[in-house]
C-alpha positions in Angstrom: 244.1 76.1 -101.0 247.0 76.6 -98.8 247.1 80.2 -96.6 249.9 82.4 -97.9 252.7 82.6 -96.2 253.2 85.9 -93.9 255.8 87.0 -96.6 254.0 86.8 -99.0 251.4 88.9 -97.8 253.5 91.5 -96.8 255.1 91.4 -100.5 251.5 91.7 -101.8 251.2 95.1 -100.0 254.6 96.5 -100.8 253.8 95.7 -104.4 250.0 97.3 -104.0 251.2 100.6 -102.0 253.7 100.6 -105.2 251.3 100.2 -107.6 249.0 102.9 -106.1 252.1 105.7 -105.8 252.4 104.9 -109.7 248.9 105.4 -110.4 248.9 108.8 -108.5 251.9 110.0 -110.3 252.1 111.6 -113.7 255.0 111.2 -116.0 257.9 112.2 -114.9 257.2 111.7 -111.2 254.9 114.9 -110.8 252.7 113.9 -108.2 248.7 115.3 -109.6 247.9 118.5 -107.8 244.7 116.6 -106.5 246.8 114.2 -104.4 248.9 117.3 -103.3 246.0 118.8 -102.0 244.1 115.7 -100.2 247.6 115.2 -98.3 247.9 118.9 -97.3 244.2 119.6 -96.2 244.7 116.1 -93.8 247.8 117.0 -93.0 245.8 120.5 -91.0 247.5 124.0 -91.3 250.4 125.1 -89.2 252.2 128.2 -91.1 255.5 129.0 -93.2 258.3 128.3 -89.9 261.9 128.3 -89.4 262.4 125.3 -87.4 258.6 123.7 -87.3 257.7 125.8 -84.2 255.4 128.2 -84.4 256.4 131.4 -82.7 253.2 132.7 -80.5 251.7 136.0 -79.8 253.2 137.8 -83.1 249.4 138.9 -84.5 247.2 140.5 -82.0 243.4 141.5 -83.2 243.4 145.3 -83.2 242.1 148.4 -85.0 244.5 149.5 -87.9 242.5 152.6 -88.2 242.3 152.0 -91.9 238.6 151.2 -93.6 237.6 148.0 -95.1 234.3 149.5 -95.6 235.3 149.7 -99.8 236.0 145.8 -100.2 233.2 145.3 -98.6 231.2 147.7 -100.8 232.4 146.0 -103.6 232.1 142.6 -102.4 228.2 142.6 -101.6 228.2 144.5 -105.2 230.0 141.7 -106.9 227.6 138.6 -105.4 225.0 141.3 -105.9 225.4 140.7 -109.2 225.5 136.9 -109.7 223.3 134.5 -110.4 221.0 132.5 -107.5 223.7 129.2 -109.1 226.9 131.3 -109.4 226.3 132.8 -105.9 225.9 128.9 -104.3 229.2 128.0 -106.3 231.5 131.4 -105.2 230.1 131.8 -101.2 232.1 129.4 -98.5 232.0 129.6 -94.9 234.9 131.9 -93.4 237.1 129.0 -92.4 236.7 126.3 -94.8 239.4 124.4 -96.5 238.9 126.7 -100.1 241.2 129.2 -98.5 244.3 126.5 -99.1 242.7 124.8 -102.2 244.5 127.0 -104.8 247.3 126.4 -107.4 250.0 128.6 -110.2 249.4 125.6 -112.3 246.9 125.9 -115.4 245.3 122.4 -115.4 244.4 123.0 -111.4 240.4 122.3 -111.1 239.0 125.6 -109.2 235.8 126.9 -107.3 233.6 129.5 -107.3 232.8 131.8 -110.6 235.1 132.3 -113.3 235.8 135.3 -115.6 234.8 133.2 -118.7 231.4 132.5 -117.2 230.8 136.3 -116.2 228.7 138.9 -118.3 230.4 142.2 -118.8 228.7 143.9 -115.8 229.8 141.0 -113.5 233.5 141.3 -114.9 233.6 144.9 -114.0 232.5 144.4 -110.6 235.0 141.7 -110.1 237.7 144.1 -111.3 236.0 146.4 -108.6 236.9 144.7 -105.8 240.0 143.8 -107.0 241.0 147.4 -107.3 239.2 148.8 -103.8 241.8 146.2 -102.4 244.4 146.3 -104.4 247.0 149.6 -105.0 247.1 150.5 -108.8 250.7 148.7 -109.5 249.2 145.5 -107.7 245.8 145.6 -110.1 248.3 146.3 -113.3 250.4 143.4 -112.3 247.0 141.3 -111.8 245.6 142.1 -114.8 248.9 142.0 -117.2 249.2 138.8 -116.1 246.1 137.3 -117.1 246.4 139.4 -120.4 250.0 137.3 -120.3 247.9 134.4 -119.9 246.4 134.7 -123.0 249.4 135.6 -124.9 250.5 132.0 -124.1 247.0 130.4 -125.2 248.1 132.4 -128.4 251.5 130.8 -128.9 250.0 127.6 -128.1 246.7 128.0 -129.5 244.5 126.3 -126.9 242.2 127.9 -125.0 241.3 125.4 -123.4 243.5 125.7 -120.8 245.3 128.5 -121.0 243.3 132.4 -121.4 242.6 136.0 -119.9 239.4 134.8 -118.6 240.0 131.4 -116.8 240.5 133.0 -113.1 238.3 132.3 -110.2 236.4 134.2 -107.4 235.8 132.6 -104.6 234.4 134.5 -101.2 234.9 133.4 -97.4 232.0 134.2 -95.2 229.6 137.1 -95.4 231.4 140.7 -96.2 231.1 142.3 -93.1 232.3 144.9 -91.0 232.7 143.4 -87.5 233.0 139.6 -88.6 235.1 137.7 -90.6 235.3 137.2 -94.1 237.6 137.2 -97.7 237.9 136.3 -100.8 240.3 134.5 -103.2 241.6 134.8 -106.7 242.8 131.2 -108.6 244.4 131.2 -111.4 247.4 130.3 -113.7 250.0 132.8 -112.6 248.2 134.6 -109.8 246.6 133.9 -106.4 245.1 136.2 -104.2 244.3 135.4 -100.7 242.2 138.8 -98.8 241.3 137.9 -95.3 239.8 141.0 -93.3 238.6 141.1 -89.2 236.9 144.6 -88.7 239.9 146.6 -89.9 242.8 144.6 -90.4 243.5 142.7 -93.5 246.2 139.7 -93.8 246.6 139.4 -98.1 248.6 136.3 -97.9 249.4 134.0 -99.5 249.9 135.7 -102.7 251.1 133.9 -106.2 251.8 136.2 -109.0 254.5 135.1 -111.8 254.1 134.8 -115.6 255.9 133.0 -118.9 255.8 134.7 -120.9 257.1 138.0 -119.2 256.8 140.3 -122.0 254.7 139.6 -125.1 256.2 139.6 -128.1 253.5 139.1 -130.2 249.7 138.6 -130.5 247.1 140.5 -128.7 248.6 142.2 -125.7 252.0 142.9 -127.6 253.9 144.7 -125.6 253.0 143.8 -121.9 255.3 143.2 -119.5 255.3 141.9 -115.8 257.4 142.4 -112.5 260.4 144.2 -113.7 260.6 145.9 -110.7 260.4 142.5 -108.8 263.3 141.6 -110.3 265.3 144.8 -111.0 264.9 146.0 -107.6 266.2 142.6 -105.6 269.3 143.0 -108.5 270.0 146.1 -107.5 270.0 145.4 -103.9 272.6 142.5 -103.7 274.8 144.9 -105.3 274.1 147.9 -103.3 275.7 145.5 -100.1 279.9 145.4 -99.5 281.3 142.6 -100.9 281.8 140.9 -97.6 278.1 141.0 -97.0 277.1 140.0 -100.6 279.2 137.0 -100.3 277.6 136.0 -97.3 273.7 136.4 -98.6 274.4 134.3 -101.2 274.4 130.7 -100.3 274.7 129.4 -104.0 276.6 130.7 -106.5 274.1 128.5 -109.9 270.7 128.5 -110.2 268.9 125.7 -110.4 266.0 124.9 -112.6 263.3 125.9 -109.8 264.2 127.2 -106.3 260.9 128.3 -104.9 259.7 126.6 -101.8 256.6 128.0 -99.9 254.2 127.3 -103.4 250.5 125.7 -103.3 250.1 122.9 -100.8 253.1 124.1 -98.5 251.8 125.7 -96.1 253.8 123.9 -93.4 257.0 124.7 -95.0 259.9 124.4 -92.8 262.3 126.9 -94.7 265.6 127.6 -92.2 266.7 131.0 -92.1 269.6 131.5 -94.7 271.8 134.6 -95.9 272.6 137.5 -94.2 271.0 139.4 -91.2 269.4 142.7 -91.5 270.8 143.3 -88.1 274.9 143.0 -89.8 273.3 145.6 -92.3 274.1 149.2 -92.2 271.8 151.7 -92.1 271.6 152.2 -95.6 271.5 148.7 -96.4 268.6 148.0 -93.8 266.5 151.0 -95.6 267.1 149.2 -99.0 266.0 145.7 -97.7 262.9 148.0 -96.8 262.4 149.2 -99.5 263.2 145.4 -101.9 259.9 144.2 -99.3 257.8 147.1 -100.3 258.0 146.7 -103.9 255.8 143.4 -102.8 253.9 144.7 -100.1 252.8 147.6 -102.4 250.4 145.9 -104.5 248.2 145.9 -101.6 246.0 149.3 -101.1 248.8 151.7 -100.3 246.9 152.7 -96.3 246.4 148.7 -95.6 250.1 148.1 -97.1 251.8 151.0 -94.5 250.3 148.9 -91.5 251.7 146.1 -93.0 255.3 147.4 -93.6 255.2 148.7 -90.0 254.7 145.4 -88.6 257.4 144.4 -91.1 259.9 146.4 -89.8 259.3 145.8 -86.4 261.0 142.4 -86.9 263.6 143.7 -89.3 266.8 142.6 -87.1 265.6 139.0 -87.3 264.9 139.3 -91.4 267.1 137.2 -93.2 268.0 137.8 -96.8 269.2 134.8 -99.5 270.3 134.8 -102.8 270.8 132.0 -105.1 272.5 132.6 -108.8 274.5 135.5 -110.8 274.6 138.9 -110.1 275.3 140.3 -114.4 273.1 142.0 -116.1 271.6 139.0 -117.0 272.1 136.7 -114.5 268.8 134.0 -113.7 268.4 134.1 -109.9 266.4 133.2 -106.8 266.4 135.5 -103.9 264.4 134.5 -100.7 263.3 137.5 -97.9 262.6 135.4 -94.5 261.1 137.0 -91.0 259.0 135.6 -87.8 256.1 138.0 -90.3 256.9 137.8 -93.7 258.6 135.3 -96.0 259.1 136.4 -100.0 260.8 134.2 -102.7 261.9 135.7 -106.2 262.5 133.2 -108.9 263.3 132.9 -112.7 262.4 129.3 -113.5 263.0 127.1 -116.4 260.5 127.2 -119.4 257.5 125.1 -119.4 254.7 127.0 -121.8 256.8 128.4 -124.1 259.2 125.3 -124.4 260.5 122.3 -122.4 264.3 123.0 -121.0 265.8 122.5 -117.5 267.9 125.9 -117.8 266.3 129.2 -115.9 265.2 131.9 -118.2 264.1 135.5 -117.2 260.8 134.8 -119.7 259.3 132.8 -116.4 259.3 134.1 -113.3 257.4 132.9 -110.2 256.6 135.1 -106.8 255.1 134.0 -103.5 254.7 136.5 -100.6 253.3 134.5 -97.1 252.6 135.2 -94.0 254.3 132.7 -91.9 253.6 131.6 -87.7 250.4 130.7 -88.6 249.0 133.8 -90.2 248.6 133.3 -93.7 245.1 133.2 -94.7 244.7 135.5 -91.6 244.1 132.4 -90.0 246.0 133.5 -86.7 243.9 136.4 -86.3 240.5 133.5 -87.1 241.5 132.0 -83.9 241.7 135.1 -81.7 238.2 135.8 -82.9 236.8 132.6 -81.8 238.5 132.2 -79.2 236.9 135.5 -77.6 233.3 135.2 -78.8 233.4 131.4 -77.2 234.9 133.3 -73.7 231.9 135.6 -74.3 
């Protein structure tokens, strides 16, 4: 037999590396969520950036002077609670790759203990620390939307995949009051990252979003999600001069999906786009303020002041985008970018309730991160070890 020729062999691997990308992707050209996340866990974690440089020395370990000691309560009552196999299945170490192993999507395969497979004393405890770290609006919003959840198994009568119930709990590390530790809610439509050092907390990233948005039938008739999301960021671009709203908005039509900084980006490299809050006036700086609070405020409303604070200490370099209308009606996509917090609005096309490429209100998607390294509190994970190795 003769030895192929040195073109040959290279065709043979063009057409094998081809053959594999095929194999990897769905229909359509989706790559699988389970490639996405191989290549972003190899890939390491850097943080949400401007440019790809991370800016140093924004997050310093310090006393907030705000308890933790109730999540913590109601975390060692929650794994009280579970099972010798549920508690192997829910408990990680404090800085393993789980943290970034999450998804919006329904068909995502998830760890730790689900809803579906707690009794009703585990659920309630669940729900318990969910509400000691979560303000009342941020615990409605959580919950409607996994009643939402089910309003869509309804309409498409599997629950299979879709349900109130199929959300995870996951938790990072012992609960503890000097070292570190958190937990994670998965699920279709919301994700919940808690990461807590003494007294600080970082609650980022954070996924909530829903189709449908209001249920119009079925079980939960009647329940409706982030209005105020959407109303308030409306009401915003309005509230600026002309001049300025012409300049925040870098597109004038909305695309099927704008949102950038979803599962398995957290290296996005997002540019700063829009307008400046320091070209703002007064007024218009408050109402920026007040557009990131209606976000921030689904945290505990003591843990979500500190967090505002350190918001507003970086307002002049916060950037504010807007892609779409501004009617009534209008579909849109509006992006709120600092050096500490980056927040993306969007009304996306319809997927569970129907296939179309045009942007509906009935499905809107949400991501609030902190970016510089920081999500997860990961920044603030590398302070701590770096001072108890100096010790």
């Amino acid at each position: 037999m003769k030895t192929p020729s040195l073109v040959l062999i290279l065709l043979g691997l063009v057409l094998a590396q081809l053959s594999d990308a095929q194999q990897r992707r769905r229909p359509g050209g989706r790559v699988p969520l389970e490639v996405q996340e191989k290549r972003a866990i190899e890939e390491g974690f850097r943080g949400v950036t401007a440019d790809g440089k991370v800016i140093p020395g924004l997050f310093k370990v310090k006393s907030t002077g705000v308890s933790t000691a109730p999540v913590r309560e109601a975390a060692d009552q929650f794994l009280a609670s579970l099972s010798k196999s549920q508690r192997a299945a829910t408990l990680f170490k404090v800085d393993d790759d789980e943290w970034r192993k999450w998804a919006n999507q329904h068909h995502y395969k998830r760890q730790g203990v689900s809803f579906a497979d707690m009794d009703k004393k585990q659920r309630e405890l669940a729900f318990g620390l969910l509400d000691s770290a979560l303000s009342a609006r941020g615990l409605k919003t959580t919950r409607d939307i996994m009643r939402l959840n089910e309003t869509l198994a309804e309409f498409k009568k599997n629950w299979d995949e879709y349900g109130e119930w199929l959300y995870h709990i996951t938790v990072m590390g012992e609960p503890s009051g000097k070292q570190p530790w958190g937990w994670q809610l998965d699920g279709h439509h919301v994700v919940i990252n808690y990461f807590v050092l003494g007294d600080q907390v970082v609650m980022s990233p954070v996924f909530i979003g829903s189709e449908p948005v209001k249920a119009e039938w079925g079980k939960y008739k009647g329940t409706v999600v982030m209005q105020k999301e959407q109303d308030t960021g409306l009401a915003f671009l309005r509230s600026l001069p002309q001049e300025q709203r012409k300049a925040a908005t870098v597109q004038g039509e909305k695309g099927p999906t704008n949102s950038l900084a979803e599962a398995f980006k957290d290296n996005l490299i997002a540019e700063n786009i829009g307008i400046s809050a320091k070209n703002l006036n007064k007024a218009g700086r408050e109402g920026l303020m007040q557009l990131i609070a209606v976000f921030i405020n689904h945290m505990e409303k003591d843990h979500a002041s500190v967090r505002l604070a350190e918001i507003r200490e970086h307002l002049d370099a916060t950037y504010f985008a807007w892609i779409g209308g501004n009617a009534d009606d209008s579909v849109f996509y509006y992006r709120i970018q600092s050096p500490v917090i980056y927040i993306e609005f969007d009304h996306q096309r319809p997927i569970g309730l129907a296939r179309d490429r045009v942007p509906t209100r009935n499905h809107i998607h949400a991501v609030i991160r902190t970016p510089n390294g920081n999500d997860y509190g990961k920044d603030l994970l590398r302070q701590h070890y770096k001072a108890d190795h100096s010790k």
